[in-house]
TORLOLUM-30084 format. One line per 3 residues: number of its first residue (from 1); for each residue x, y, z of C-alpha. Coordinates in steps of 0.25 Angstrom, whole numbers. Layout:
! residues N
NUM	X Y Z; ... $
! end
This chain:
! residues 195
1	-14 -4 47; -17 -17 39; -30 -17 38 $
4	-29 -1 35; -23 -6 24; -30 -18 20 $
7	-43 -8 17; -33 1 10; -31 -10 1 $
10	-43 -17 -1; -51 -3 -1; -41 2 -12 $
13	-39 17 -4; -25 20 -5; -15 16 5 $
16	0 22 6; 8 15 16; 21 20 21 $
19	32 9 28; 24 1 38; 10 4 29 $
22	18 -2 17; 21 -14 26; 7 -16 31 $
25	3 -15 18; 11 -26 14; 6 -33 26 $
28	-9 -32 22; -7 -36 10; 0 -49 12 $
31	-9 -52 22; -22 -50 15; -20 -49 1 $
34	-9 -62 1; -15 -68 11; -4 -68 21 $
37	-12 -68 33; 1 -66 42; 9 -58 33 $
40	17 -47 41; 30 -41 44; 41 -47 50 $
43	40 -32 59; 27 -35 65; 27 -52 64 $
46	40 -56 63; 34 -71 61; 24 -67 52 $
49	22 -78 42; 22 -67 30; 31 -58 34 $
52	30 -47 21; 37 -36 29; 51 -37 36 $
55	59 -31 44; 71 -24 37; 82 -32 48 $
58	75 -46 42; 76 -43 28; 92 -37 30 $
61	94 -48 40; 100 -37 51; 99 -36 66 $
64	105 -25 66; 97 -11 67; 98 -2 52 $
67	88 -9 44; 79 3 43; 80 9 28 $
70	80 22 30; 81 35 22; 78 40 7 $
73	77 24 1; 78 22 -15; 68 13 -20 $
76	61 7 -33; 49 8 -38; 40 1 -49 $
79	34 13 -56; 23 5 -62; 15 0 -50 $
82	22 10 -40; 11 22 -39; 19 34 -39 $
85	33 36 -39; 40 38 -27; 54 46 -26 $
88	65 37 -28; 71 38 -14; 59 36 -3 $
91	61 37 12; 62 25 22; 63 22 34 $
94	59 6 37; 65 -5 45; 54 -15 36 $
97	52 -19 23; 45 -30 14; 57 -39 10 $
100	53 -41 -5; 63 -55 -5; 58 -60 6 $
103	42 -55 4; 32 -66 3; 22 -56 -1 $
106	29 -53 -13; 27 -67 -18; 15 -69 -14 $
109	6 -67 -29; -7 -60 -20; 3 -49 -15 $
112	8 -45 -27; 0 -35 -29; 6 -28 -19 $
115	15 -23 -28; 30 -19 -22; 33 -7 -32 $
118	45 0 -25; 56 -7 -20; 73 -3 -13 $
121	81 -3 -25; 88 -16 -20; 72 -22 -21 $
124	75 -29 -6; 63 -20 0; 49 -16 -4 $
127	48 1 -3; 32 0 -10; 21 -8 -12 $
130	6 -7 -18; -5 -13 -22; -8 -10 -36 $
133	-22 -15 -36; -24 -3 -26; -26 10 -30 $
136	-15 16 -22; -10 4 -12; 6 8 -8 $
139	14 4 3; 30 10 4; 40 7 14 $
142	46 20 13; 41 33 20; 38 42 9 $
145	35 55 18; 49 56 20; 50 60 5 $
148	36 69 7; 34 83 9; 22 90 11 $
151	21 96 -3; 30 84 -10; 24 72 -5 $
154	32 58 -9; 24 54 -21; 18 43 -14 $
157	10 50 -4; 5 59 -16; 0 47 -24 $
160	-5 41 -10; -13 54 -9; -18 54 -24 $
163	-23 41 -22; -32 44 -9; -36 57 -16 $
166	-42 48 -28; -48 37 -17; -55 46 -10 $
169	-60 53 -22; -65 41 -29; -73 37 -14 $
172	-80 50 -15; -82 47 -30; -88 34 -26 $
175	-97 40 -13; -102 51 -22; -106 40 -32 $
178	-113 32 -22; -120 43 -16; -126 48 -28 $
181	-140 46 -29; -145 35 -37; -158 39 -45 $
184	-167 30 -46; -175 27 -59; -189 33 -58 $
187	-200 24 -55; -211 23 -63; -225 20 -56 $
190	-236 14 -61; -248 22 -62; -258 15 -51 $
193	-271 11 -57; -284 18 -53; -295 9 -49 $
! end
């Protein structure tokens, strides 16, 4: 999955990544655009070095079982960088998140680009990220199908699909381009002299 989304990235074809993806995508990011070689969650490597990703019981200090947000979430949003915007309650159901107090990738001057653009309203935990140098790069931690329907998608999957619509039409722009034949200039040749 992370190298999946490392050519995503780094090939600019767009990438929608829900819960885990959103994650992963702050994973890859840390690891090869910060340089954090071992950056990872405290879920798969609880002695990871750079852990960017933590298990909610860590970051609420409990034991106990319950530390799963679950249901119909507010959030925030920054409407300038944020692509499209969302409903104002989105769904959730995640027992992880990026701790934004405790995040070395959010001070680390190579990852802010990956810009954090929607937040809970209490700003403990990160609900969206992107990459605004990408032309469609989000990762959210909410599950946005469970505010879809199959003639009113959540706004996020219709700008997810816009933007693959235009990829794949500017590649077949750029095929038809190079496919065309180049015509060469006409050559002129010398009359040959008769002996």
């Amino acid at each position: 999955m992370i190298y999946t989304i490392q050519y995503a990235r780094e090939h600019k074809v767009p990438f929608f990544g829900i819960c885990l993806g959103m994650q992963c995508a702050t994973i890859e990011y840390a690891r090869d655009v910060a340089g954090m070689k071992q950056a990872d969650s405290t879920e798969f490597d609880p002695q990871s070095p750079h852990r960017v990703i933590y298990k909610l019981r860590e970051l609420l200090a409990s034991t106990n079982g319950g530390t799963m947000r679950l249901g119909a979430c507010p959030a925030s949003w920054s409407p300038a960088l944020l692509r499209t915007k969302p409903t104002a309650n989105s769904k959730s159901a995640s027992g992880t998140a990026i701790g934004t107090n405790q995040s070395r990738l959010r001070k680390d001057a190579r990852c802010r680009r990956l810009r954090i653009t929607g937040r809970t309203p209490d700003e403990n935990y990160v609900e969206i990220v992107e990459a605004p140098e990408h032309p469609w790069f989000l990762g959210c931690q909410f599950h946005p199908e469970f505010k879809s329907k199959p003639l009113e998608p959540h706004p996020l999957f219709a700008a997810f699909i816009g933007a693959a619509l235009e990829h794949k039409k500017q590649k077949l722009r750029h095929a038809a381009a190079v496919s065309e034949p180049k015509h060469a200039p006409a050559l002129r040749v010398a009359p040959r002299a008769s002996a």
